[in-house]
C-alpha positions in Angstrom: 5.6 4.2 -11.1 3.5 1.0 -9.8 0.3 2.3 -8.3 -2.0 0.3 -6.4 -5.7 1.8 -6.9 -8.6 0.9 -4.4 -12.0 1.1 -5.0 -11.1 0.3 -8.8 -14.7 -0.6 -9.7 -16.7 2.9 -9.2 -16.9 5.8 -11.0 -14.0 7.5 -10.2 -11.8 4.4 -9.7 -12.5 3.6 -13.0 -12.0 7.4 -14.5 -8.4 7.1 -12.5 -7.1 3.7 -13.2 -7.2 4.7 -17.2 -6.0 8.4 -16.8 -2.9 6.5 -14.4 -2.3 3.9 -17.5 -2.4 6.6 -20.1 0.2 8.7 -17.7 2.5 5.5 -18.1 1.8 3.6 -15.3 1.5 -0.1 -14.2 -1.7 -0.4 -11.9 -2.7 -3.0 -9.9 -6.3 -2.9 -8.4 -8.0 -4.6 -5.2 -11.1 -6.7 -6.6 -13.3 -8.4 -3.9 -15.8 -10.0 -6.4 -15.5 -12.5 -9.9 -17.1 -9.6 -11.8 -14.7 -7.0 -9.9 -11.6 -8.9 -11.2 -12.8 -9.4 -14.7 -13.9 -5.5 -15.0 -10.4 -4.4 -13.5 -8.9 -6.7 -16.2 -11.1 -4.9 -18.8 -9.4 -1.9 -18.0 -6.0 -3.3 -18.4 -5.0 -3.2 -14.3 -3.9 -6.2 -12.9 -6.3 -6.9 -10.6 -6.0 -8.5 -6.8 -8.5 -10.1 -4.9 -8.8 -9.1 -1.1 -10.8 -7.2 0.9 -10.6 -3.4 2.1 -10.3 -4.1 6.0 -7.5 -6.6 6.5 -4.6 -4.9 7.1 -1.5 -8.0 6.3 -3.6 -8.8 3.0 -3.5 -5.5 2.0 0.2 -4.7 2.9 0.9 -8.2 1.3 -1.0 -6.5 -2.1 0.7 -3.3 -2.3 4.2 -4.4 -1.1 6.7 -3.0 -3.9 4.4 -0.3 -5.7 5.3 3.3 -4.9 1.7 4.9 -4.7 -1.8 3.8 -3.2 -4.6 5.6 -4.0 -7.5 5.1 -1.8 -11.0 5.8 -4.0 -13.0 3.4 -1.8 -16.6 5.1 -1.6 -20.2 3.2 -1.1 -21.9 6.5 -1.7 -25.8 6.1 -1.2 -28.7 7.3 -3.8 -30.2 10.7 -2.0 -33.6 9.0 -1.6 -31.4 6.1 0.7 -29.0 8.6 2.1 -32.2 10.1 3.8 -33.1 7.4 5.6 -31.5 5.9 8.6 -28.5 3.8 8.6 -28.4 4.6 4.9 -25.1 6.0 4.8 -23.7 3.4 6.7 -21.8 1.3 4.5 -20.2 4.6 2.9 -19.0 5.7 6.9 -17.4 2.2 7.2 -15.4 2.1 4.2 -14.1 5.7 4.8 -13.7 5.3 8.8 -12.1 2.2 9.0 -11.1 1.5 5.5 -8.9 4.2 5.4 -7.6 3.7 8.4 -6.9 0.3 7.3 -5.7 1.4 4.2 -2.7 4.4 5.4 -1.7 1.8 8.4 -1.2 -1.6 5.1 0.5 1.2 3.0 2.8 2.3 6.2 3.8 -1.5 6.6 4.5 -2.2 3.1 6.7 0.8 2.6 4.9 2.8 0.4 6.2 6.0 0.3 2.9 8.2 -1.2 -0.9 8.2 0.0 -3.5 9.0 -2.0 -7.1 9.9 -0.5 -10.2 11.0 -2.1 -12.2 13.7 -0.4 -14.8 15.9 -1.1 -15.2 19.5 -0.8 -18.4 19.4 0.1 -16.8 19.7 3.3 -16.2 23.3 3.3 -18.9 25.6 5.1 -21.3 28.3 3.4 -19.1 30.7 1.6 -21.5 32.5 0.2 -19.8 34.4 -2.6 -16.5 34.3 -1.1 -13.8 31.9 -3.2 -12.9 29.0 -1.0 -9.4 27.4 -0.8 -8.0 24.6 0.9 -7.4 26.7 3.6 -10.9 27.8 3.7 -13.2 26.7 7.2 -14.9 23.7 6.9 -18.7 22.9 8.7 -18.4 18.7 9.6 -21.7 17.1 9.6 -22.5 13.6 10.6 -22.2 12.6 6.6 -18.7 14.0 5.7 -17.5 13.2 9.3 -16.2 10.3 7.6 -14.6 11.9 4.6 -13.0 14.6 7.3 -11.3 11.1 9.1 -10.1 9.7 6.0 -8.3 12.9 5.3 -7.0 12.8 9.0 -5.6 8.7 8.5 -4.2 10.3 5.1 -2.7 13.1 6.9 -1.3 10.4 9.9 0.5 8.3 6.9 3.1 10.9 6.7 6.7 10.7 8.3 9.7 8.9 7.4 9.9 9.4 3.7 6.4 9.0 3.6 3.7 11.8 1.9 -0.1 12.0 1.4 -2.4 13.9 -1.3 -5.9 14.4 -0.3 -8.1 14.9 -3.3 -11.3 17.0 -2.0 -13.1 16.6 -5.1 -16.5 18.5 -6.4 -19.7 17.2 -6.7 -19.5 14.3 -9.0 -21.6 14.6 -12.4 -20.8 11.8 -15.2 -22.3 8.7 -15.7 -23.2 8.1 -11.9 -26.0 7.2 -9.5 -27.1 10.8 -8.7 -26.3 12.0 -12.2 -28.9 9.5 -14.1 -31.1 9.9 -11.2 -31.7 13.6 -12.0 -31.8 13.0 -15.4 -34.5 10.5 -14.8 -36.4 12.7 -12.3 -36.5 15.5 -14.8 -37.4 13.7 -17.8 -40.6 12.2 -15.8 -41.6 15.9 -14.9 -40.5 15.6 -11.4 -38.5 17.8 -9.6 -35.0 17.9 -8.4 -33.8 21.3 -7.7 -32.6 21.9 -4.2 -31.3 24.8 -1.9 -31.2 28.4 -2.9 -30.7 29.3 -6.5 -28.3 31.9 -6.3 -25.4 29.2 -4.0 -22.7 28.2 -5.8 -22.0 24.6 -7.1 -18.5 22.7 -7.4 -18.6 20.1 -10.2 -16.6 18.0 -11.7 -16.7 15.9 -14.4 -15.9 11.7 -13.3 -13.1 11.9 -16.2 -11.4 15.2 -15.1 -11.6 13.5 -11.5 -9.2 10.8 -12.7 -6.7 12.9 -14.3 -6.9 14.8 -11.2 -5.5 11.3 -9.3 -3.1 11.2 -11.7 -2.2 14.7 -11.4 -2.3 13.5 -7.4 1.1 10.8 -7.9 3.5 13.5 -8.6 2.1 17.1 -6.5 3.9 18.1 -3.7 2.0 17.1 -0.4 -0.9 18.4 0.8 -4.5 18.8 0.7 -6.0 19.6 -3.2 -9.4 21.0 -4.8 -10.2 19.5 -7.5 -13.4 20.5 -9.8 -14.4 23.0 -12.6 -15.9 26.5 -12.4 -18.1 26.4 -9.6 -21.7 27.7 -11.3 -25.2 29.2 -9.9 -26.9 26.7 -8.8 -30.2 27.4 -11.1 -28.0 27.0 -13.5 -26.7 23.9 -12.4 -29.7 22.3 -12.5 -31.5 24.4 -16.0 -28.7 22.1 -17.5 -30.7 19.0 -16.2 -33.5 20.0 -17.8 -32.1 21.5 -20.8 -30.4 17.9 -21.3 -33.7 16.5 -21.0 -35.3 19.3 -23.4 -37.5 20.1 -20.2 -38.2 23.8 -19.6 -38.0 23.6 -15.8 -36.2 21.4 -13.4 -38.6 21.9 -10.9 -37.8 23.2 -7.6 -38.5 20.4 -4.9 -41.4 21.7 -2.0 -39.7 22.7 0.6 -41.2 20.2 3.2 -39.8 17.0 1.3 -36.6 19.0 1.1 -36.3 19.2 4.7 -36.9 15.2 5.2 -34.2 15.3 2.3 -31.9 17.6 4.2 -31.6 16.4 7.6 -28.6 13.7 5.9 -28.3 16.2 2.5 -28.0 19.4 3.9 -24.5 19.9 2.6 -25.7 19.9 -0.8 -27.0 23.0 -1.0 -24.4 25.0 0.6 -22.5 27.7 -1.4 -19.3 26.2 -2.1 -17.4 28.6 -4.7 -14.3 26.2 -4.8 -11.4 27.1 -6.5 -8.8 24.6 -7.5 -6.2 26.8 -8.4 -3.5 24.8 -6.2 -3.9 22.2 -8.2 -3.6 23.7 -11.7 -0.2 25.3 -10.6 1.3 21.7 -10.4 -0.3 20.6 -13.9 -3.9 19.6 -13.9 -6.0 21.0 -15.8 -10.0 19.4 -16.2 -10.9 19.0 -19.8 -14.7 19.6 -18.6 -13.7 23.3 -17.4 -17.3 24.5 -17.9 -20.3 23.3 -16.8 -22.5 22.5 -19.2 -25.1 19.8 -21.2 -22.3 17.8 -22.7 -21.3 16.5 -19.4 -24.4 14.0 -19.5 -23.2 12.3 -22.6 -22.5 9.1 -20.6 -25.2 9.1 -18.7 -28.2 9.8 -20.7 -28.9 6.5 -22.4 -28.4 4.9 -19.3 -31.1 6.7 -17.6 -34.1 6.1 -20.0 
């Protein structure tokens, strides 16, 4: 297949657009910087230059190619993400890139959709194993991941299919990841949210084989992630990575300035992505654990 990868450059982009060559796949990727088009060429994509919002370039770019995947994300650090406007640039890429995105795709007569998500999406389950038909709780920072998954969804008709991804809390050699890490190495803390929730990880490589996984699945909406785990364990792994006793529980006042744009974070989210081992995937980071930071510990000293 020829598949045509947005938001090539980030964590996850980069995760899929190796998994997609190693599947046996030519990849083009949409670069809108010199450094963008030299890394995409690193990883051995062919890459275009353009720009996420115009809708003729874009359907000029992914004219003959039988897949996009849209992984466009500006995600903010949590410390920005708090503040106002701070998840601003993230809203516009998802809003109106997507939309931009499904209606280029539509006109160039691509017949599959690809759209990351996240399942941080889904409500407070408690206990209760969560499924992609499980209730979701919108707040004004996945409002935008819940309209991407809508222009995904609009994409279908006349031959034409979408995967949405909704994919677990990233951990990997990214932002939030080496932030932790640093936080806890310094002695300050970074646990949030009650300890006995559930967490929904996954690893930034097992997220690309899960868009890769994503070309051939039957349509539809997809978890993608490993084991959900306690979330004191979740975060004893931080420190343990560090060789820190305690990852330090943050006071609960700075975690309500934190929450007001983070609050989602500490849901229980027992995710299970059952649905999308039955077609084939299967994460090679099945268990969280301290072996996920290998990436991202020397880049966080």
């Amino acid at each position: 297949m020829k598949v045509f990868v947005t938001g090539a450059t980030g964590v996850i982009g980069q995760s899929a657009v190796r998994a997609i060559l190693l599947g046996g796949h030519e990849v083009s990727a949409l670069a809108r910087s010199r450094q963008n088009l030299d890394l995409i060429g690193n990883l051995g994509a062919t890459a275009v230059p353009g720009s996420l919002f115009d809708v003729a370039a874009l359907a000029a770019a992914f004219a003959g190619h039988d897949v996009v995947c849209n992984l466009a994300t500006a995600f903010p650090t949590v410390l920005r993400g708090a503040r106002r406007g701070g998840w601003r640039a993230n809203d516009r890429v998802r809003q109106d890139g997507s939309r931009v995105v499904a209606e280029a795709a539509a006109e160039a007569g691509v017949s599959r959709l690809v759209q990351e998500s996240v399942s941080l999406l889904y409500a407070d389950g408690g206990d209760r194993l969560l499924d992609e038909d499980s209730a979701l709780s919108v707040t004004k920072v996945t409002e935008s991941a819940a309209e991407a998954e809508a222009h995904a969804q609009a994409f279908d008709g006349y031959g034409r299919s979408h995967v949405v991804l909704r994919l677990g809390q990233l951990v990997g050699d990214d932002n939030l990841t080496r932030w932790r890490l640093r936080r806890v190495r310094r002695g300050r803390p970074v646990a949030m949210g009650p300890p006995d929730a559930w967490v929904h990880p996954i690893h930034a490589e097992d997220a690309g084989t899960a868009v890769l996984a994503a070309l051939s699945a039957p349509g539809g909406r997809y978890n993608a992630g490993a084991a959900p785990i306690r979330n004191s364990d979740f975060f004893a792994a931080f420190a343990e990575a560090q060789d820190v006793p305690d990852p330090g529980q943050v006071p609960s006042f700075v975690q309500r300035l934190l929450l007001a744009a983070n609050e989602q974070l500490t849901r229980s989210q027992r995710v299970s992505s059952e649905r999308l081992m039955a077609v084939g995937w299967k994460p090679r980071f099945d268990e969280f654990g301290v072996d996920w930071f290998a990436g991202a510990l020397a880049a966080a000293r």
